[in-house]
Every structure is written in structure tokens, then in C-alpha cells.
N, C-alpha and C positions, 0 to 999 in steps of 0.2 A: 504494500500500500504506500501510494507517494506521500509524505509530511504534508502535512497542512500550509505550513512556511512555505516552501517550494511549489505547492502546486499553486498559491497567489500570487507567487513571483512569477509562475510561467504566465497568469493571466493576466496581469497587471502587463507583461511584455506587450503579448498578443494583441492589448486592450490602447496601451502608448501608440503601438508601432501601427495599429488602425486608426488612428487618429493621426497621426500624420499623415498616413497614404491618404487619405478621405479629404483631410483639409487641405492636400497639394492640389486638390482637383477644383477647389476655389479658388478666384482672384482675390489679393491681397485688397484693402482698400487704400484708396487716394497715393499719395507718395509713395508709401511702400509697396507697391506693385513692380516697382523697379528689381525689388527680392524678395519675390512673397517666397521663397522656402526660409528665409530669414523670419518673417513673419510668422508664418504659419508654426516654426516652431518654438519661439520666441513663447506663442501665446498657450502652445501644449506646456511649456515650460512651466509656466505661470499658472496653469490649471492644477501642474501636481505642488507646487508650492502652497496653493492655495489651503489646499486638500490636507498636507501632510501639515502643513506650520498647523492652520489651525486647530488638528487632530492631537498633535505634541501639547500646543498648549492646553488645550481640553485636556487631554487626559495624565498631565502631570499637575493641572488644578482638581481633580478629584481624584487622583491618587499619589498623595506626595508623596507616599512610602517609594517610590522609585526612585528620589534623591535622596534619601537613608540607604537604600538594599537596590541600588542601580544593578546587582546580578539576578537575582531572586525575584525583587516586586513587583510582578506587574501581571493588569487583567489581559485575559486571553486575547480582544481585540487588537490591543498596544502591539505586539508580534504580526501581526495579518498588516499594521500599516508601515510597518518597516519592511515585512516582506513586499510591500504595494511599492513601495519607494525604490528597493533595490532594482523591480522592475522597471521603475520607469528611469533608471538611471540606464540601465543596458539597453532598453529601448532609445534613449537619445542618444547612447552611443552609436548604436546601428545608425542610427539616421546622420550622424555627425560623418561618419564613414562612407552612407552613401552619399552624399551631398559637398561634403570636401575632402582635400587632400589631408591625408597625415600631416603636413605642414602647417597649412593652416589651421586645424584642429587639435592638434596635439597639448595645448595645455589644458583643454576640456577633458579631451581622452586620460587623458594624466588623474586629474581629479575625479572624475568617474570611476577609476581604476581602481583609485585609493580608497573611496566612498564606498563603492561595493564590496571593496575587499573587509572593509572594516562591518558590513551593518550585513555583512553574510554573514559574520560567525554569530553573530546574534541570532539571525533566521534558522541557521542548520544547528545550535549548541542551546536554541530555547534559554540562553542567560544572557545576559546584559543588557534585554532588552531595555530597563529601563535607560542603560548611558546610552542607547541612542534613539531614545525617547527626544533625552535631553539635547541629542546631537540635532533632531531634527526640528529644532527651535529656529536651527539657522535659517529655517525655508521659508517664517516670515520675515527676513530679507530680504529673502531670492525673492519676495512678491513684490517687494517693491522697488528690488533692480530689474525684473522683469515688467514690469509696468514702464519705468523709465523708460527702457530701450526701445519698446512700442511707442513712446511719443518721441522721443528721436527719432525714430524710422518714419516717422507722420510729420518729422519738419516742425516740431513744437516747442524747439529750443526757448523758445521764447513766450508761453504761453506761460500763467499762472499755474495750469497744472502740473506743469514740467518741473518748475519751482517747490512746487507742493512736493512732487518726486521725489524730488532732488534731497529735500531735508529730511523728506523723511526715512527717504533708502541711510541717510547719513544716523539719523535719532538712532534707527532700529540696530542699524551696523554694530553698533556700541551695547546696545541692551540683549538683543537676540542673537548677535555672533559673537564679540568677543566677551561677553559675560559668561554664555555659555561654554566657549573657548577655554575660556580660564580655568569655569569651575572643574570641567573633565581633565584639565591637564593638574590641578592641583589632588584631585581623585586619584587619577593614575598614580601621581608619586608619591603619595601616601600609601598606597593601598600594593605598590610594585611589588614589595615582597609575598603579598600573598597570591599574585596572579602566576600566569605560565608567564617564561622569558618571552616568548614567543609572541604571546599577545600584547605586553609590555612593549617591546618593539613593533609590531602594529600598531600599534593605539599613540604610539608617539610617535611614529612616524607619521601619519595621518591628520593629528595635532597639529604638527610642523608644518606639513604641506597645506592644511587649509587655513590655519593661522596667517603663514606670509601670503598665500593670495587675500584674505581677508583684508589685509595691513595698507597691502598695494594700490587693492582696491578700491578701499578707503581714501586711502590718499589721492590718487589718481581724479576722483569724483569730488571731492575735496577742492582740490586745486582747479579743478574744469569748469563745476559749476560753480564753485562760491568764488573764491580769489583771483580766478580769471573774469568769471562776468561783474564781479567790483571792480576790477581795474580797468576794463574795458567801459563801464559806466561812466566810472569818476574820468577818461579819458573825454569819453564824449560830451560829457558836461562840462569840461574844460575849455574844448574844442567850442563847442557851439556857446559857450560865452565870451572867449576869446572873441568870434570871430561876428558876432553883433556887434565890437567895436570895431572891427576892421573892413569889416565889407558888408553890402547891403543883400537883398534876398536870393541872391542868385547861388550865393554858396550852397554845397552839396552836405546835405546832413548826416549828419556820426552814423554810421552802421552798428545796427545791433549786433551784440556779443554773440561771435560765433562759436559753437561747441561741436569740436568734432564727434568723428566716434571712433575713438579709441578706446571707450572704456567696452566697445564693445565686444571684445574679444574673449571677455570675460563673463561668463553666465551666472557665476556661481561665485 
């Protein structure tokens, strides 16, 4: 008889990987039709974020025994949405694969790699699921870096919503990844002596590799939308006062702050 773990993972794949094929077969809206598989996956992205952040937070609010007994505490559902997760992380691998080069891809692939490799042993060893109960806090982030990237892809650098994005991909950065971040790695090294070495090296390596994408990415979004669109503000407001006393209507007004997309290479 297949595990229960396992046979959710196979369906949650099945269930991701039709949902891409399905939504490739729609046109992206307005702008981003220019890449709508950028889109299209952008928004699957965002679905299981949705799904899993707010499933994490639910069910480490009505069972906080999981941050006491992160091996041991947890209700039978808590395992079915980490097995759902693991899926849909292989699922946007496959899609990442079909859709680009290893080159292009390969830092997603990277973190996928590490992600599944650390929230399978959870699935196949029925323990730990509460630490990635907790891990899975990070995905109300990912909703709201995934939301961002949709209104960049819509040309909305400049819209109130975008801003709205922008603080809050930053607020939650800090509350829902590295708080979470922290508390699992201070876990580990307390706890290192009584786990296997094995998973000890897992679990910190894993750490490590989402912590500095976290750091990077932080800062990168940081510096893109806050400190770069101040300076490019206070520029044009320099500009266009400056230039009311120099010349009359004809002058060519301040260009809004441009944000590229660099932070997009980063999903996660």
C-alpha cells in the first residue's frame, strides 16, 4: 500500500503540472502577454503560496504544540500539506525545465532541490513535520513576492498597488522568513546533539541556502523599490524646481522611477 505522504505528493504533482499545461493554453492579460508562461506560472506560484502560508499559519495557531515537539506534534492534516507542497515544488521544477535553460533556471532549481530534499524527510519519516510546518511560514512571503512580480509584469511600477507590494513583500520578509529563519536554525543547534548527523547537515545546509537568498533578496527589493525610487523622486523634484526658474513650459518633465526586473529571477 502506497503512504499516504507520497500518494499526495504524487497528486498535488499531477494537480500543479495541470494547471500549468491548462493555463498555457490562455492568453496572459494586457502587458504581460509578451510572457505569458512567465505569467501563467508566476500566478500557479502564488496559488500554492496562498494555500500553504495560510494552512502553516492556521495550523501552528491551533496547535502550538508543534513549536514545543517540532518532531512528534502534529495533526494528521499538517503532513498531507507538506506532502501538497513538496508537490508542487517538483511540479514547478518540471515546468522550470520545460520552459528554460538550466542556465537561466538554475538558482530556482537549486532551491527546489534543497526544499524538497529537506520537507521529504518529513513526508517519508512522518517527524518533523511540525519544523516545516514552521518552514512553511515562508510562503506568506512568497504571496507577496509573487503578487509583486504580476504587477511588474502589468507595467505597474508605479501604481499605488505596487507600493503597497513592495512594503509589504518587505514587512512580511522580516516577520514570516527570517523570524522563522532564525527560530529553526536556533532549534537545530540546540537540539544537534540529539538528531542524526545527517539530518543536522540537511537542515543546515538548507538554512544557509534559503537564509542568503532571503538576505539578497531582501536587499535587492530594498534598494529597487525604496532607495532607488527616493532618489529618483527627490531627483525629479529637484529637477522640475530647478528648472521653473530656468526655462518656461517647454521643458521635458522628470521621468518616473524606473524599476527593472531583476528581482525577478528570484521566486522564492
Amino acid at each position: 500500500m502506497v503512504p499516504s505522504g507520497i500518494l499526495v505528493t504524487g497528486t498535488s504533482f499531477a494537480a500543479f503540472r495541470g494547471l500549468h499545461w491548462g493555463l498555457q493554453t490562455l492568453p496572459a492579460p494586457g502587458p504581460a502577454a509578451k510572457n505569458p508562461w512567465k505569467w501563467w506560472n508566476i500566478c500557479v506560484s502564488l496559488l500554492h503560496s496562498l494555500l500553504s502560508g495560510a494552512g502553516a499559519l492556521l495550523g501552528l495557531w491551533l496547535y502550538p504544540q508543534m513549536f514545543s515537539d517540532p518532531i512528534h506534534g502534529h495533526p494528521p492534516w499538517t503532513l498531507a500539506l507538506v506532502a501538497m507542497s513538496v508537490g508542487y515544488f517538483l511540479a514547478d521544477g518540471a515546468d522550470l525545465l520545460q520552459n528554460q535553460s538550466i542556465r537561466q533556471a538554475w538558482d530556482l532549481l537549486c532551491h527546489h532541490l534543497v526544499v524538497v530534499s529537506c520537507l521529504s524527510t518529513a513526508v517519508l519519516s512522518r517527524h518533523y513535520v511540525g519544523f516545516s510546518m514552521v518552514s512553511l511560514l515562508l510562503e506568506v512571503n512568497s504571496a507577496c513576492l509573487h503578487l509583486r512580480k504580476l504587477l511588474l509584469l502589468s507595467h505597474q511600477a508605479s501604481s499605488l498597488a505596487f507600493s503597497m507590494a513592495s512594503w509589504a513583500t518587505l514587512a512580511t520578509l522580516v516577520l514570516f522568513r527570517l523570524v522563522p529563519l532564525g527560530w529553526m536554525s536556533l532549534w537545530l543547534f540546540w537540539q544537534r546533539h540529539h538528531l542524526h548527523p545527517a539530518l543536522v547537515v540537511l537542515g543546515g545546509g538548507g538554512l544557509v541556502v534559503v537564509g542568503t537568498v532571503s538576505i539578497i533578496l531582501g536587499i535587492r527589493i530594498l534598494v529597487s523599490d525604496v532607495l532607488r525610487s527616493r532618489s529618483h523622486q527627490h531627483t525629479a523634484k529637484h529637477k522640475e524646481t530647478g528648472g521653473s526658474r530656468t526655462c518656461g513650459g517647454g521643458c521635458e518633465p522628470a521621468r518616473p522611477a524606473h524599476r527593472g526586473n531583476s528581482t525577478l529571477i528570484l521566486k522564492d
